[in-house]
C-alpha positions as CSV (number, residue, x, y, z in Angstrom):
1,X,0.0,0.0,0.0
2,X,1.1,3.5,-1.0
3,X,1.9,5.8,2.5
4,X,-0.8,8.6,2.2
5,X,1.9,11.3,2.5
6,X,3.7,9.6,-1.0
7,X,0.4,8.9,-2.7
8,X,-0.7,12.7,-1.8
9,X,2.7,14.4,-3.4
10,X,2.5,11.9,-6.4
11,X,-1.3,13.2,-7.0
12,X,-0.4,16.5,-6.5
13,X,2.3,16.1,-9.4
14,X,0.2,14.8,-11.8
15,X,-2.2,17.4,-11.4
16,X,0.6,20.3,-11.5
17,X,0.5,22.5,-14.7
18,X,3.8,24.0,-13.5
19,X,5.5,21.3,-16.4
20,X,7.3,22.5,-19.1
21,X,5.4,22.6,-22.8
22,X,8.1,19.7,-23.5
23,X,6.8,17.5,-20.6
24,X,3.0,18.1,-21.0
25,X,3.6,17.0,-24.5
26,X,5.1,14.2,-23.7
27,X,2.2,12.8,-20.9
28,X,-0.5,13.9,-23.4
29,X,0.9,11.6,-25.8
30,X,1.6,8.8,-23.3
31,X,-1.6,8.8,-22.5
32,X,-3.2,9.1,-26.0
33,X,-0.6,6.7,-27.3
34,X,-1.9,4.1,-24.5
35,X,-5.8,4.9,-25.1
36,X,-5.3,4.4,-28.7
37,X,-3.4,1.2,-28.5
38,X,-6.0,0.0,-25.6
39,X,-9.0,0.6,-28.1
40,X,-8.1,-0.6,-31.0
41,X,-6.3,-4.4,-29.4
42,X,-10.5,-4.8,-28.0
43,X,-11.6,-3.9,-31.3
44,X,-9.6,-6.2,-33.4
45,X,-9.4,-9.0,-30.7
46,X,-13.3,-9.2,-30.9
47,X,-13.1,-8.9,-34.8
48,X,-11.0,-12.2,-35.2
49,X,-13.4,-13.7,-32.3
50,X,-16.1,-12.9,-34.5
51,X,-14.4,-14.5,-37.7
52,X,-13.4,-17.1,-35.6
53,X,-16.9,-18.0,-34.5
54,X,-18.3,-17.5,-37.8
55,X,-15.7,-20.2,-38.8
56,X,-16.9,-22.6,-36.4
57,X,-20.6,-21.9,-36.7
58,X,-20.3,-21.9,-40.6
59,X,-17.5,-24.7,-41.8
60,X,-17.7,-27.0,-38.3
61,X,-21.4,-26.4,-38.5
62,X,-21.0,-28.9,-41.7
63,X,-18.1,-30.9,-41.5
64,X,-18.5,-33.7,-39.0
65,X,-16.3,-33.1,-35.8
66,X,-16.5,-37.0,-35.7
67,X,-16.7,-39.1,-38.2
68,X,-17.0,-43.2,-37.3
69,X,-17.0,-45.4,-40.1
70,X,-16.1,-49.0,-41.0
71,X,-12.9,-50.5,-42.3
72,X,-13.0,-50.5,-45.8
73,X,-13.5,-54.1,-46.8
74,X,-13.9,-53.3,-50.5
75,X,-12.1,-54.2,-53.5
76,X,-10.1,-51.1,-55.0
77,X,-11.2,-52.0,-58.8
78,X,-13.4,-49.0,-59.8
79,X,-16.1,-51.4,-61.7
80,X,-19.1,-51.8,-60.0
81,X,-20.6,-54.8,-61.7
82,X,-21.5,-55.8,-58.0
83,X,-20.1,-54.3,-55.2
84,X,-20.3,-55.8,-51.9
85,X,-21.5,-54.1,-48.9
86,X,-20.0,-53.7,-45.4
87,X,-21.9,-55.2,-42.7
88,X,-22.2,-51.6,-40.8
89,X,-24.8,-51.8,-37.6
90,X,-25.0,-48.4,-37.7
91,X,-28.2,-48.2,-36.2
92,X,-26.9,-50.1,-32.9
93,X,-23.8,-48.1,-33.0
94,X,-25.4,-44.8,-33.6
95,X,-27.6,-45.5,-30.1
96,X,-24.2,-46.6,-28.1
97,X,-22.4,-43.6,-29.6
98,X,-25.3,-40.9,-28.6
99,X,-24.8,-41.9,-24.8
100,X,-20.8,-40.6,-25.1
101,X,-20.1,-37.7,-23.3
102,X,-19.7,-34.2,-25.6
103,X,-22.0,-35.9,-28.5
104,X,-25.0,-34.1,-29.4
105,X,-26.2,-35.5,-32.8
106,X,-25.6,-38.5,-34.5
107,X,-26.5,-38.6,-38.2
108,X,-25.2,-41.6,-41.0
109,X,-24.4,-41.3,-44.3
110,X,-22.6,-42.0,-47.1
111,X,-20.1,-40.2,-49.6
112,X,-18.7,-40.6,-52.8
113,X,-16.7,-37.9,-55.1
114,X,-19.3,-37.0,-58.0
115,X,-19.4,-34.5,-60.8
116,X,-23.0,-32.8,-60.9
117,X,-23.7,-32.0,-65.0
118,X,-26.4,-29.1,-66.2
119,X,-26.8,-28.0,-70.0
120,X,-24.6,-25.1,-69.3
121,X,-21.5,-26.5,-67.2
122,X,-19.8,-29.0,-65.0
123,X,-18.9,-28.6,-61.3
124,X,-17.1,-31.3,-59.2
125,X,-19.1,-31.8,-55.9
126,X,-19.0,-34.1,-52.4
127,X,-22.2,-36.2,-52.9
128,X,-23.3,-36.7,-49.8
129,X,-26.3,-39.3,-49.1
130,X,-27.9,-38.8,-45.7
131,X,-31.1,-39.9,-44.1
132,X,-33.1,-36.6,-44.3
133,X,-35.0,-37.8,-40.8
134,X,-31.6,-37.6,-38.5
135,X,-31.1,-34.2,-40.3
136,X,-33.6,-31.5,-38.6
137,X,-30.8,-29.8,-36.7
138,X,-28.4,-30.4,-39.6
139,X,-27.1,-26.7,-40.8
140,X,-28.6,-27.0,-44.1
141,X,-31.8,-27.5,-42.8
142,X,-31.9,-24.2,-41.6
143,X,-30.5,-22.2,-44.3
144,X,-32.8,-23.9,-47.5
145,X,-33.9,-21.1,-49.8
146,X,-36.2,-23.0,-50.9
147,X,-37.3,-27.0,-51.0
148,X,-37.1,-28.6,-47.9
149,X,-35.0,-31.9,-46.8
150,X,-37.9,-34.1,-46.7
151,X,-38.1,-33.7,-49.9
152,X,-35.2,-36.0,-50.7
153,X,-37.4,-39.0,-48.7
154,X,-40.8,-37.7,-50.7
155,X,-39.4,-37.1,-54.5
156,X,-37.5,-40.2,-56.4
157,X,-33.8,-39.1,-57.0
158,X,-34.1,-35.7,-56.3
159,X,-31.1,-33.5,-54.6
160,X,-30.3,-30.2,-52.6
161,X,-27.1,-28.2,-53.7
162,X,-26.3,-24.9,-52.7
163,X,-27.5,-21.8,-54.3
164,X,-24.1,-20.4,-55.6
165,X,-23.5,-23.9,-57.2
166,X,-26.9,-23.8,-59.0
167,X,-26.3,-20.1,-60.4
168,X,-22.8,-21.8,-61.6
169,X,-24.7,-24.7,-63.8
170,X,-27.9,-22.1,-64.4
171,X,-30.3,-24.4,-63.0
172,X,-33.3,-23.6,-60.3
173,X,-35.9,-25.4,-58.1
174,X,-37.3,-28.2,-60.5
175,X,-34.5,-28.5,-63.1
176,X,-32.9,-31.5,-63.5
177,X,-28.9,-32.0,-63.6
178,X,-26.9,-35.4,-63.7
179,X,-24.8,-36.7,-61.5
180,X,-22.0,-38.7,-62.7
181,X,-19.4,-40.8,-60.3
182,X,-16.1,-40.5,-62.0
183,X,-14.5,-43.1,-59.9
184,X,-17.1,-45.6,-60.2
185,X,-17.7,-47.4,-63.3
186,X,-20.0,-50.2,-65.1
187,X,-19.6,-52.2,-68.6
188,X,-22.0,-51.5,-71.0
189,X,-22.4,-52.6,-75.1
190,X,-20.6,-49.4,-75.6
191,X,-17.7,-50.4,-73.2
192,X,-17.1,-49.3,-70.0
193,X,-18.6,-45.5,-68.4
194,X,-18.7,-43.7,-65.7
195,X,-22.1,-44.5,-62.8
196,X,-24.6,-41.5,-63.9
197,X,-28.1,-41.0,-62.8
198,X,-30.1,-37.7,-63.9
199,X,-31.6,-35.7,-60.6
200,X,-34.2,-33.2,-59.9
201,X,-33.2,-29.8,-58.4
202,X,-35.9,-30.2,-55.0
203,X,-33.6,-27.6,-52.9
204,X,-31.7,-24.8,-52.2
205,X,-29.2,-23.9,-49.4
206,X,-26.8,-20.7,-48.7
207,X,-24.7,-21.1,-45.9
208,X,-22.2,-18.5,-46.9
209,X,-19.3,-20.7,-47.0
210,X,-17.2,-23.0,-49.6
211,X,-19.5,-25.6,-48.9
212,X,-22.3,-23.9,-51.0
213,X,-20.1,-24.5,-53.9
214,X,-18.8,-28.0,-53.1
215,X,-21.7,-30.2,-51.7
216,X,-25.2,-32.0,-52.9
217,X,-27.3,-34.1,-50.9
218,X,-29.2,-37.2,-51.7
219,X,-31.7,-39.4,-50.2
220,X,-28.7,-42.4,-48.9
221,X,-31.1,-45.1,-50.9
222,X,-30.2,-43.5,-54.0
223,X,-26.7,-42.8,-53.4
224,X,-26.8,-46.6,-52.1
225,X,-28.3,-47.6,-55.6
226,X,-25.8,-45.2,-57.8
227,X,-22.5,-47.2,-55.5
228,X,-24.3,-50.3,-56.3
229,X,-24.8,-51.3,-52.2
230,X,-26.9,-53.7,-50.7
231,X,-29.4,-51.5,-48.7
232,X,-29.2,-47.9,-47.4
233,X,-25.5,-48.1,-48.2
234,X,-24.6,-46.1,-45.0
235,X,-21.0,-46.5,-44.1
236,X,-20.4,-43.7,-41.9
237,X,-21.6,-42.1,-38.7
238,X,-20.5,-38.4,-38.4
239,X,-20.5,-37.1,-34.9
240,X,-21.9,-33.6,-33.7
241,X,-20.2,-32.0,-30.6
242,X,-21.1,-29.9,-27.6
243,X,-17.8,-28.1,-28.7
244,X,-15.9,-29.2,-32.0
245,X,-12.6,-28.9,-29.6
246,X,-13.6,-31.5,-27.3
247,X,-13.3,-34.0,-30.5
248,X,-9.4,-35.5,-29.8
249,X,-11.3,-36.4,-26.0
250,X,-13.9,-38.2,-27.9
251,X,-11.9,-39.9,-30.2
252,X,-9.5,-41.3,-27.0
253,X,-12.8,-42.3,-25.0
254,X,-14.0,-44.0,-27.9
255,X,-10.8,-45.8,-28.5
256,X,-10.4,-46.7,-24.8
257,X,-14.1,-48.5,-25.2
258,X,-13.0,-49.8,-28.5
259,X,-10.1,-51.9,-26.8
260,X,-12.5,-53.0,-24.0
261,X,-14.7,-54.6,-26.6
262,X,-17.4,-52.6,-26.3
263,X,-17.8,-51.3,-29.8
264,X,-17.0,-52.9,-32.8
265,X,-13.1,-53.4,-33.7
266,X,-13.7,-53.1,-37.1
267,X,-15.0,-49.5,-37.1
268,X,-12.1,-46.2,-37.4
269,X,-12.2,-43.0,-36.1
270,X,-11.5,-39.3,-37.8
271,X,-11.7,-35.9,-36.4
272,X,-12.3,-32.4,-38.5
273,X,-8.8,-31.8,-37.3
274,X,-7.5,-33.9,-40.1
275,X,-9.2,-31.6,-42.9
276,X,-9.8,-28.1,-41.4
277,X,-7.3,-27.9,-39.1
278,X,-4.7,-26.0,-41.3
279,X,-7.3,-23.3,-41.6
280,X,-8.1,-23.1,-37.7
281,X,-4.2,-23.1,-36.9
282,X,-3.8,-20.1,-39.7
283,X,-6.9,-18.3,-38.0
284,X,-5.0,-18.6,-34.8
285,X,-1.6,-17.5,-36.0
286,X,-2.9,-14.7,-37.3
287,X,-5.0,-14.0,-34.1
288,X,-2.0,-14.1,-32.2
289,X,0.3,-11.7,-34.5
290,X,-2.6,-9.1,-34.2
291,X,-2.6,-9.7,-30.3
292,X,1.4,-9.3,-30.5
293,X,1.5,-6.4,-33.1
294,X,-1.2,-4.1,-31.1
295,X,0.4,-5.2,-27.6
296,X,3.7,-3.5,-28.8
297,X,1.7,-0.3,-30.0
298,X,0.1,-0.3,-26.5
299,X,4.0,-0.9,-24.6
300,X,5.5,1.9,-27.0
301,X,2.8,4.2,-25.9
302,X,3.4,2.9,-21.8
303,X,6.8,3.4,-22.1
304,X,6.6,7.2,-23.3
305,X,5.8,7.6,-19.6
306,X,9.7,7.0,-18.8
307,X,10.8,10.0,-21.3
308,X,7.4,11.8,-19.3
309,X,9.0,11.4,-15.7
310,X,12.4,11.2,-16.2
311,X,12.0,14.7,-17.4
312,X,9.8,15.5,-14.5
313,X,12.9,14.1,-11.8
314,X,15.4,16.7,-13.7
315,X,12.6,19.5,-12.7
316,X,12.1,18.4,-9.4
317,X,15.3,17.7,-8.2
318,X,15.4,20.4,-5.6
319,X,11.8,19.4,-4.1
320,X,13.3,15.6,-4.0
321,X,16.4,16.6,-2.1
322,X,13.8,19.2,0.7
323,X,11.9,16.1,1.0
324,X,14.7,13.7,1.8
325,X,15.9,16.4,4.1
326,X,12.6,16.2,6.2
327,X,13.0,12.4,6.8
328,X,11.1,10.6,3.8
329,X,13.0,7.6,3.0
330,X,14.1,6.5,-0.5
331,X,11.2,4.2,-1.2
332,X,9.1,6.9,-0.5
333,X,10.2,8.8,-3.2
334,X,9.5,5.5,-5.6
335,X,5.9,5.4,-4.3
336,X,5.8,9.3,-5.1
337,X,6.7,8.7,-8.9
338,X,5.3,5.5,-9.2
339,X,1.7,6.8,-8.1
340,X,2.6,9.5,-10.7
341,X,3.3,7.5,-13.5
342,X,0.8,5.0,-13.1
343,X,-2.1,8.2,-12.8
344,X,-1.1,8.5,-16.6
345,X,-1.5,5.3,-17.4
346,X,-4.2,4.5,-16.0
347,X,-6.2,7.6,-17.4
348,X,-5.3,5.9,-20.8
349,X,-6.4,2.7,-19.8
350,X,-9.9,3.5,-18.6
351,X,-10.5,6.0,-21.3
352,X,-8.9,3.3,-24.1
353,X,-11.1,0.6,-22.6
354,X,-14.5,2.8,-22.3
355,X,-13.5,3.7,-26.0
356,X,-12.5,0.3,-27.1
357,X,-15.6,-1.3,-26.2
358,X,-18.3,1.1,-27.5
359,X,-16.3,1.0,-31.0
360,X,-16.9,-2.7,-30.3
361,X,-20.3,-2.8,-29.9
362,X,-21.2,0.0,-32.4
363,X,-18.6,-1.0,-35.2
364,X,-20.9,-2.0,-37.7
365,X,-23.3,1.1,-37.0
366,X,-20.0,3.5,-37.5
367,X,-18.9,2.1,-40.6
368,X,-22.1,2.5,-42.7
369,X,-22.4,5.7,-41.4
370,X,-18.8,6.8,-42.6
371,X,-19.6,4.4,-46.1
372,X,-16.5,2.4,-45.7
373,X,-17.3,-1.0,-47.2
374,X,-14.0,-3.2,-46.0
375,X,-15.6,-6.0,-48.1
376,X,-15.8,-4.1,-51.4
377,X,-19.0,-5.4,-52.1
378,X,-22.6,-6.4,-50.5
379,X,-24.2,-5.8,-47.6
380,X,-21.6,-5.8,-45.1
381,X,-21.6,-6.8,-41.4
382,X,-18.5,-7.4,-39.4
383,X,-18.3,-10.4,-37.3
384,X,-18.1,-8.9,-33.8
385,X,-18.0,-11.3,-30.8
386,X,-16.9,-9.0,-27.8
387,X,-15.2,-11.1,-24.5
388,X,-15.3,-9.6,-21.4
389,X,-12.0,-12.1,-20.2
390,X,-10.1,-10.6,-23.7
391,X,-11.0,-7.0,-22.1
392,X,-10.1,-7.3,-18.5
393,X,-6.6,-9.5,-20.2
394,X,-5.7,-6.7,-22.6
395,X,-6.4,-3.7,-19.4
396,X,-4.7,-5.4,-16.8
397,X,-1.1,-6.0,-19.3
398,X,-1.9,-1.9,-19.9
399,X,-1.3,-1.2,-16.4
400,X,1.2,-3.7,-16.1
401,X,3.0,-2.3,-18.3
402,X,2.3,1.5,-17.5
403,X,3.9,-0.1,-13.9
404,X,6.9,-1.3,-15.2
405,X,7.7,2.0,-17.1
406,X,7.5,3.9,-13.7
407,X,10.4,1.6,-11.8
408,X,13.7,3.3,-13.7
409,X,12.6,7.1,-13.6
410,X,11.3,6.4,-10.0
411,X,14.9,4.8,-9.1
412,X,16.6,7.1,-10.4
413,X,14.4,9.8,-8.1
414,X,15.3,8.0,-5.0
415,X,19.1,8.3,-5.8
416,X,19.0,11.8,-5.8
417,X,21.9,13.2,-3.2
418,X,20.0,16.3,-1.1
419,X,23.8,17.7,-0.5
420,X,24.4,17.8,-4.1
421,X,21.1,19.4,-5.2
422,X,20.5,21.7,-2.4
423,X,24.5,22.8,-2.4
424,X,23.2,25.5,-5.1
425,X,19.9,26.2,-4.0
């Protein structure tokens, strides 16, 4: 705790206004340099949390944090004369695997590389066949333009694509398009071709993500019939998360039950880790550069507060040396410049924080209001996701820092020598 008698003389330097031009210059800017550099860390930190959740609301929303499927048992030869179809209990493995801790949804399917065919183009897609009645909290389901998913069940070999893929091949609700699977093949009189099937358009989706451009959905009989498998073809059980973080725990638990023989041996195990995770980790990096690059604007402007009060020491030089004269101790004087100091940073801090967050909160509102478009085109709206932890982090390293700029000047106070100083007073 400061002494009342330092933490009274430190106040009553920081409100002085007998400084120099030179010296008031130099606090101002401390302090301005530290509000900036306080507001604009919250404002960016809760940008990248924004992109970050929309991320993870909009690609792991989709991709499976889970995905359980069996051993692959079957021949490599891409000719489907007859291909033979895993025995996959999914429907007893999909109960077990709903009672796991961190798994919210369950849903099977099965996947095949396709190319997707209109009169006016050719797209390669992820043909995806699901089981439309395990999909009503599926993503998709809740961003169809148009159609609906029961629609797949209700209309023979009919699809769902996304709506920026379907203004690619120039086709709408009703049209039809064919799906051919490159990788598959059957002999005909003609020789050998590629597995095709012509679909009807019976939905659209917009999820504003890559997936719009890269997926189609089918009823899993159908995609079962176009493989040539016995049944609904289902080979796969994709797993839905409380959080798509917790999946590596899963994965362990499940392989921990896996060696006690409680579900099958023959199934494997894959996370979204193994395909999205690049993206994640470069999200990340570049979360933490931003965190690093604004954290050295913010100890710049904190350390302007040495230049501030070492400048202030050279002026009071005679007051230090009365002081030590009437009995206050060396560490008193440190208290005195210390509570000096840190009055400049924290004016900084509370005014960067106050600032910081209501740019936060009203970002979106400010920028159409100035007509800055940082998109270029569209409507646009900034992901902002504002955390109180990030805050109170980012204000307590501020005064931290402001702190550790005080120690030198306020050392080199407490060295002053009263003989020395006052020999010419």
């Amino acid at each position: 705790m400061f002494q009342p008698i330092s933490l009274f003389i430190g106040l009553r330097y920081s409100r002085s206004r007998s400084h120099t031009g030179f010296v008031s210059f130099i606090t101002f800017f401390s302090i301005v340099g530290i509000l900036l550099g306080v507001a604009s860390l919250i404002t960016v930190v809760s940008v990248m949390n924004g992109f970050e959740g929309e991320l993870k609301k909009r690609i792991l929303g989709l991709v499976p944090h889970v995905v359980v499927q069996n051993s692959p048992t079957e021949t490599t030869n891409t000719s489907l004369s007859k291909a033979k179809s895993s025995d996959f209990p999914w429907h007893t493995l999909r109960k077990s695997l709903l009672q796991q801790p961190h798994v919210l949804r369950v849903s099977p399917l099965l996947e095949s590389e396709a190319l997707i065919q209109s009169a006016t183009g050719l797209q390669g897609v992820l043909m995806q066949g699901i089981v439309p009645e395990f999909e009503a909290a599926n993503l998709i389901n809740s961003h169809l333009v148009s159609g609906s998913m029961t629609s797949l069940t209700t209309q023979p070999y009919s699809l769902i694509l996304g709506e920026s893929l379907a203004r690619k091949l120039q086709v709408s609700l009703g049209d039809e398009v064919r799906l051919v699977l490159p990788n598959k093949s059957i002999f005909t009189p003609m020789g050998r071709i590629p597995v095709q099937r012509v679909f009807t358009v019976s939905g659209l989706f917009n999820v504003g993500s890559q997936v719009d451009d890269a997926m189609v959905y089918i009823d899993s009989r159908y995609g079962a019939k176009l493989l040539r498998r016995h049944g609904d073809g289902i080979d796969k059980l994709r797993l839905y998360l409380d959080d798509a973080f917790n999946a590596s725990k899963v994965v362990t638990g499940l392989i921990k039950q896996q060696g006690a023989q409680q579900l099958p041996a023959s199934i494997q195990f894959s996370t979204w880790d193994e395909s999205q995770g690049a993206l994640f980790s470069a999200v990340k990096m570049e979360k933490n550069m931003m965190w690093l690059m604004l954290s050295l604007i913010v100890a710049v402007a904190a350390f302007n507060i040495v230049s501030a009060l070492v400048m202030v020491v050279i002026n009071k030089q005679g007051e230090i040396g009365i002081l030590q004269t009437l009995g206050l101790s060396r560490f008193g004087v440190v208290k005195i410049f210390i509570t000096q100091g840190m009055v400049n940073g924290l004016w900084g801090v509370i005014l960067g924080g106050i600032a910081g967050v209501l740019l936060t909160l009203n970002l979106n509102s400010i920028l159409t209001v100035l007509g800055v478009n940082l998109f270029g085109f569209g409507v646009q709206v900034l992901p902002v996701q504002l955390e109180w932890f990030d805050v109170m982090v980012i204000i307590t390293a501020a005064l931290i820092m402001s702190f550790v700029a005080t120690l030198y000047p306020a050392y080199q106070a407490s060295t002053t020598q009263p003989a020395e100083v006052l020999r010419n007073e």
